[in-house]
N, C-alpha and C positions, 0 to 999 in steps of 0.2 A: 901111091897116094901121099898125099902132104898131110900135115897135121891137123889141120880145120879138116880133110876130107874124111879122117880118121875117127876125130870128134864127133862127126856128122852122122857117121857109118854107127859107132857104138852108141851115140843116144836116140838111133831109131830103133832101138833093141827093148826099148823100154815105152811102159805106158806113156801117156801125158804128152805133153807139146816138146820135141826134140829140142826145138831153140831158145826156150825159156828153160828146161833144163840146163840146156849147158851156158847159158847166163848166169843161172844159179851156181851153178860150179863155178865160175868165172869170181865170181863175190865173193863168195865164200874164201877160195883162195888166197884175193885179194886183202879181203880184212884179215886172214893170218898172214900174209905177208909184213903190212899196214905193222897190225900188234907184236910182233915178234921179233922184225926187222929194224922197224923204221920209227918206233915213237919220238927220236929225237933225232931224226932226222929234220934239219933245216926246213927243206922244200915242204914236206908230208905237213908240217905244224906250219906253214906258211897259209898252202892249201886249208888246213882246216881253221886258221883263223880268218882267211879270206869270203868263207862260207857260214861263219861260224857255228860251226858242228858240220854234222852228215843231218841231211834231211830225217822228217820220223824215222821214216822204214828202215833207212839203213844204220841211222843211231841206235836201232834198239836189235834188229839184228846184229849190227858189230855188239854192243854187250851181251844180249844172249850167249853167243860163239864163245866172247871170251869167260865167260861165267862157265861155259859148259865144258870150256877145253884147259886142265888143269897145265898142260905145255906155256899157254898164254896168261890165263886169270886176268884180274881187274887191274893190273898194274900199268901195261903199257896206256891202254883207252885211259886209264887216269892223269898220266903224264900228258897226255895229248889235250883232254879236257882241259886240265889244270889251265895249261898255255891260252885253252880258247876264254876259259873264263878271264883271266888277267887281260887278254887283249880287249875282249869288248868293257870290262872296268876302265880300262885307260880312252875309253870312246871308240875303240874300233866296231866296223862296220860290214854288213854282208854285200862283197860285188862279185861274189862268182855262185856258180850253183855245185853243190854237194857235190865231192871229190869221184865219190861213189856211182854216182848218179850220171859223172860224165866219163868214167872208165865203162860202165856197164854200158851206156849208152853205144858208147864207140866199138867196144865189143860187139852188142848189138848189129851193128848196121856191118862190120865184118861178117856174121856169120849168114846174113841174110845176103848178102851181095856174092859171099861164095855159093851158098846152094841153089841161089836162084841160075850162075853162070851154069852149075854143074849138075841142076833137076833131072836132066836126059835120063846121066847117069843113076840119081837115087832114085827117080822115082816107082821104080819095080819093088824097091827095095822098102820105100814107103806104104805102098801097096798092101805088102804082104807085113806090114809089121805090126806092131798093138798101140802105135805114137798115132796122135790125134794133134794135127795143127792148134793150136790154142786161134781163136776169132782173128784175134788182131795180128798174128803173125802166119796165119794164112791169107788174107786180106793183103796185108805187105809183101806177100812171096808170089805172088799171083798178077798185082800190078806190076812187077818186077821182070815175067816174064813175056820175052817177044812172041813165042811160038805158040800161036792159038790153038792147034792141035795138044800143044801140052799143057795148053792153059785148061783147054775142053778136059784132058784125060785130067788133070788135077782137082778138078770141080767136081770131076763123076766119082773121084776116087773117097774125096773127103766126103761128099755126102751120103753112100755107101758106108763109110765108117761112122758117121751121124746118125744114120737111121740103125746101124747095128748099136749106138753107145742108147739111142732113143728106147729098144728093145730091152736093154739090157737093165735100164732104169724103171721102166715100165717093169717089169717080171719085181725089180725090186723092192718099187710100193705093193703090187698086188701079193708080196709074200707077208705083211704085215695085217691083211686080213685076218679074221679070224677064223675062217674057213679053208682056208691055205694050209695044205696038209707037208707043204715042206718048208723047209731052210733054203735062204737065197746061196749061191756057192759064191767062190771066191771075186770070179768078174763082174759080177752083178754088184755085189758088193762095192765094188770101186766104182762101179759106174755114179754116185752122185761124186764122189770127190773127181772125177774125169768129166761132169759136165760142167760141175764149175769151175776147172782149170780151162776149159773150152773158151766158159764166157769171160772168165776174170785173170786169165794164162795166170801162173803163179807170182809169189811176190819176190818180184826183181823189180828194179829199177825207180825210176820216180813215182812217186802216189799219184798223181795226177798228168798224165801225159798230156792232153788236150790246154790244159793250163801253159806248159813249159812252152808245146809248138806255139800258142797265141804269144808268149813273151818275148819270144823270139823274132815272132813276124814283125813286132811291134816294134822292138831294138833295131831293125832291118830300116824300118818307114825315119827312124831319128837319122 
């Protein structure tokens, strides 16, 4: 197996949506790379004054990380800031979109264009695991694929695993009665943080996806 297959294989091992997992990981790495490697790097401070900053999400993510991670602290993101601030003082201006937003992105469509080629393979694998497509990236891995019989087995398999997270939710409000003579156990428990990861996959990428693709269509029509 190659290394995305590898990726692919250990993040169906776990709850949650495998491909917004390993976008996550993707980022995370990224902004220690970014802070630890590259604050004065040319290009990196180029990027960030061309964008001026990382979008919300990834602004306050990159300082969380580096507030959390004493290897990195506040120093590098302040060097990097520093420059965006000064650029937009001297009247610089935003023409590109967040650095973050379009490594994750690009990431993105990597690891969906590999699993979709190599579903055959995972999908047994998916079957039998505790990963739950997130909406929108089952939605994307399903248009993706040609073979209707593995579209069909893909559609029976996720919604099988929906009516089991459906279950698992349900048990977990009805243990908040007051005639509920038990404690909800562990999977129950995650099941509301596993429905809204379904509806909202986790926080990767741009805040606003339906925004970026109309911005883009529109840049297309210039």
């Amino acid at each position: 197996m190659d290394i995305i297959e590898i990726e692919i294989k250990h993040s169906l091992e776990e709850e949650g949506c495998p491909v917004c997992r390993l976008i996550e990981k993707f980022e995370k790495e990224e902004i220690e790379t970014i802070l630890y490697e590259h604050p004065n790097d040319p290009e990196v401070r180029k990027a960030f004054q061309k964008s001026l900053g990382l979008c919300p999400r990834h602004a306050w993510k990159t300082l969380r990380l580096a507030l959390s991670n004493p290897l990195l602290g506040p120093h590098g993101i302040s060097v990097i800031y520093k420059d965006v601030l000064m650029w937009y003082l001297r009247g610089g201006q935003a023409t590109e979109e967040c650095l973050l937003c379009k490594l994750s992105s690009e990431k993105e469509e990597i690891l969906l264009e590999s699993f979709s080629e190599r579903f055959s393979s995972f999908i047994d694998l998916y079957e039998n695991s505790p990963s739950i497509l997130c909406r929108r990236h089952y939605e994307d891995l399903l248009s993706r694929i040609n073979d209707e019989k593995l579209k069909e087995k893909l559609a029976r398999i996720q919604r099988r695993k929906l009516e089991g997270l459906f279950k698992r939710l349900e048990s977990f409000v009805q243990s908040f009665d007051y005639r509920s003579e038990r404690k909800p156990n562990e999977k129950e428990k995650r099941a509301l943080t596993e429905t809204i990861e379904f509806f909202a996959g986790r926080e990767i990428g741009p805040e606003c996806r339906e925004k970026r693709r109309e911005k883009r269509w529109l840049l297309k029509l210039r």
